[in-house]
Each structure stands twice: as structure tokens, then as C-alpha cells.
N, C-alpha and C positions, 0 to 999 in steps of 0.2 A: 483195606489191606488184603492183600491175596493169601489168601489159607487155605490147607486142605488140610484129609482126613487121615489119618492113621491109626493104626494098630499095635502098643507096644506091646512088647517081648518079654520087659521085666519092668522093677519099680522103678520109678524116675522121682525122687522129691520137687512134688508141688508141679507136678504133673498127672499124674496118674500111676497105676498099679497096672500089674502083668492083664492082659486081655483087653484092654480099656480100651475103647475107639475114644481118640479124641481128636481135636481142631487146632491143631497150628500152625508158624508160619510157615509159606514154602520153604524160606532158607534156611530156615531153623532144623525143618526137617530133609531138607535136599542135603545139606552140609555139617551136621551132626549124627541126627538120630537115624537117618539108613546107615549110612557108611558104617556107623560102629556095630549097627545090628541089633539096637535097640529098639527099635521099631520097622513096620514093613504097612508097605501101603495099603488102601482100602479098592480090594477088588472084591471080584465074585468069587473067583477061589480062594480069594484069604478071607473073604468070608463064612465062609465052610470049612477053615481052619482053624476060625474064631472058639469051636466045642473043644477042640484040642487044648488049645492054649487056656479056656476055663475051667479046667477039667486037671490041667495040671497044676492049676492056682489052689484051685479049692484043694488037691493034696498036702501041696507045699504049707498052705496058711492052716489045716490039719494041725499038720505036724510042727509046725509052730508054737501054737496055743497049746498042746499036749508036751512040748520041751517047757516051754513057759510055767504052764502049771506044774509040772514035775519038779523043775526050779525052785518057785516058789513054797512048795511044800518042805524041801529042804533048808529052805534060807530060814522058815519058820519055826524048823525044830530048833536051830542052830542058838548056841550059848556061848558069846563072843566078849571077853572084856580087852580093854584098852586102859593101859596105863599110862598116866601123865605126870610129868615133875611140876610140882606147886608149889609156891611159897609159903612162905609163915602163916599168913592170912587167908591160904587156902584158894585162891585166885593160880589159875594154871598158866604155865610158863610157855606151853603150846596152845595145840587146838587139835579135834579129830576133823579132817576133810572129808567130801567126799572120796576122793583119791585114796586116804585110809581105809574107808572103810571096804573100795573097790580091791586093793589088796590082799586086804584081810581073806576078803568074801572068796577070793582066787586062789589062795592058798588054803580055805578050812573045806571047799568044794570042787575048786581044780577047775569053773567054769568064768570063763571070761564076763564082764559087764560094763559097758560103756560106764564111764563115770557120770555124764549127762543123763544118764537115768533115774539117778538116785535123789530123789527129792531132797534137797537142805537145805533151808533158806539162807545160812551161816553157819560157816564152823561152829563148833560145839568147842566148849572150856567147861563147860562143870561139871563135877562128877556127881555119880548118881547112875540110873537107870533113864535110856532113851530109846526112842522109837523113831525109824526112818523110814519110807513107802520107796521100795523101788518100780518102777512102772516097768516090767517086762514085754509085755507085750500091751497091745491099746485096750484088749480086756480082761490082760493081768496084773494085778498090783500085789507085791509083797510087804510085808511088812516085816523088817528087820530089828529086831532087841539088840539091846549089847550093854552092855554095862562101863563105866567108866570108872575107874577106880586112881586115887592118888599113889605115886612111886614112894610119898614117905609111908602112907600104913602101911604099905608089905616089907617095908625093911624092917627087919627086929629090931625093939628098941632094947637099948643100951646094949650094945655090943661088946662082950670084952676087948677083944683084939681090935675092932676101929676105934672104941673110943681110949682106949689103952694108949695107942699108936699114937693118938693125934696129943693128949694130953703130956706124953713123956717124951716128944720131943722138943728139943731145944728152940729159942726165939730166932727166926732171921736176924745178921747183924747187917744193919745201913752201914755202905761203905761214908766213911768220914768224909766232912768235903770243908775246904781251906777257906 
């Protein structure tokens, strides 16, 4: 098969990363990865362009792992509960997703997070105290607490006025049927 060599420009999944000489097909790279600029070919002067292009990776994935761990440090302090409607038996009527917890996590910090990062092997139903790893970055992992709590224990029991209301009114009447 005819290949040659290139040089990409940024990350390509399951290809390579920013500066990487790598081996692909011609057409693959005559009719994708030049045109859109994602890679450029292997000469002599782009090989002396190659410190460039390393030099701005090693900044960029810096500043990565240092937004990451900053991240992470916050998601760690953080004390998050979720409340769920549950039946008699105590068995929950929902479930926390990841998608919940991605929400949550967006609204108590203001930073985005793929949902696909957040390790859960299944929705979560019981309540109690739980533990989630979000992978940040490939040498950041957080770990997120949050508490789950049932929507009957925070409502007061024995309410005047709800249980008032339900008890003093009148029975539905069945319309009559012939």
C-alpha cells in the first residue's frame, strides 16, 4: 500500500497528537488531512519546524494538566446532595445519571465536563453517600462525593395544612351509569 510521511498540526483521535510524524495513506492524507490543515508534509524544512510545533504542545498539554488539577481540586472540596422521590419501601422512583451529575457539577463550578468522563458503571437509586472518579485529563482523576438523600425525609412530617387539606375534603362522586 503507498504511504507516506506526515506531520500533524493538532490532535487527530487514533492517530496521533500535535508534532507526531506519522505513516499514512496517500489518499488519506492528499484528500483529508492537508486540505483541512491538519497536517503538512515531511520535508527538510518542516522538519525544522518540527521544535516549533513541540514546543507549542509541550505549552498547550502544561496548561492542561494545570486547568485539570485546578479542577479537580475543586470538585474535591465540593458537597453536593441529590434528592430523589421514593416509595414506601424505600426503593427510588428515578436514578442519578451521569448527565446529572454533569449538570450539577456545571452549575455549582460553571465548568463544562464531557459526560463520557465520568466513570459510572449504572445509574445510581440508593440513597446514602457515593463516590464517582471523573477522569480529567489521562493523568488526572477526580473524585466526586455527593450525597443522595430521599424527597420524603426533607418534607416535614405531619403537616398542618397538607395533611388538613387532604383529610377535610370531600369524596370524588362516580358519575352513575345505567
Amino acid at each position: 500500500m503507498p504511504s507516506t510521511e506526515i506531520i500533524l498540526t493538532e490532535n487527530i483521535p487514533g492517530l496521533g497528537a500535535e508534532a507526531d510524524v506519522v505513516k499514512v495513506r496517500r489518499g488519506y492524507a492528499r484528500n483529508f488531512l492537508l486540505p483541512q490543515g491538519k497536517a503538512y508534509e515531511v520535508t527538510k524544512r518542516s522538519l525544522r519546524q518540527l521544535d516549533n510545533l513541540k514546543a507549542k504542545r509541550a505549552t498547550r498539554e502544561a496548561a492542561e494538566l494545570n486547568e485539570s488539577e485546578e479542577l479537580a481540586r475543586r470538585i474535591g472540596k465540593l458537597k453536593v446532595v441529590f434528592t430523589l422521590e421514593t416509595g414506601e419501601t424505600g426503593k427510588a422512583f428515578g436514578s442519578v445519571t451521569a448527565q446529572d451529575l454533569v449538570k450539577r457539577l456545571k452549575n455549582e463550578l460553571g465548568n463544562e465536563i464531557d459526560r463520557h468522563r465520568v466513570v459510572l458503571e449504572h445509574p445510581l437509586k440508593t440513597t446514602g453517600e457515593h463516590e464517582v472518579s471523573i477522569k480529567l485529563h489521562h493523568d488526572v482523576t477526580a473524585t466526586f462525593a455527593f450525597q443522595i438523600k430521599s424527597a420524603t425525609e426533607e418534607a416535614p412530617k405531619g403537616d398542618a395544612v397538607g395533611d388538613a387539606g387532604e383529610k377535610n375534603r370531600p369524596p370524588k362522586k362516580r358519575p352513575e351509569t345505567k
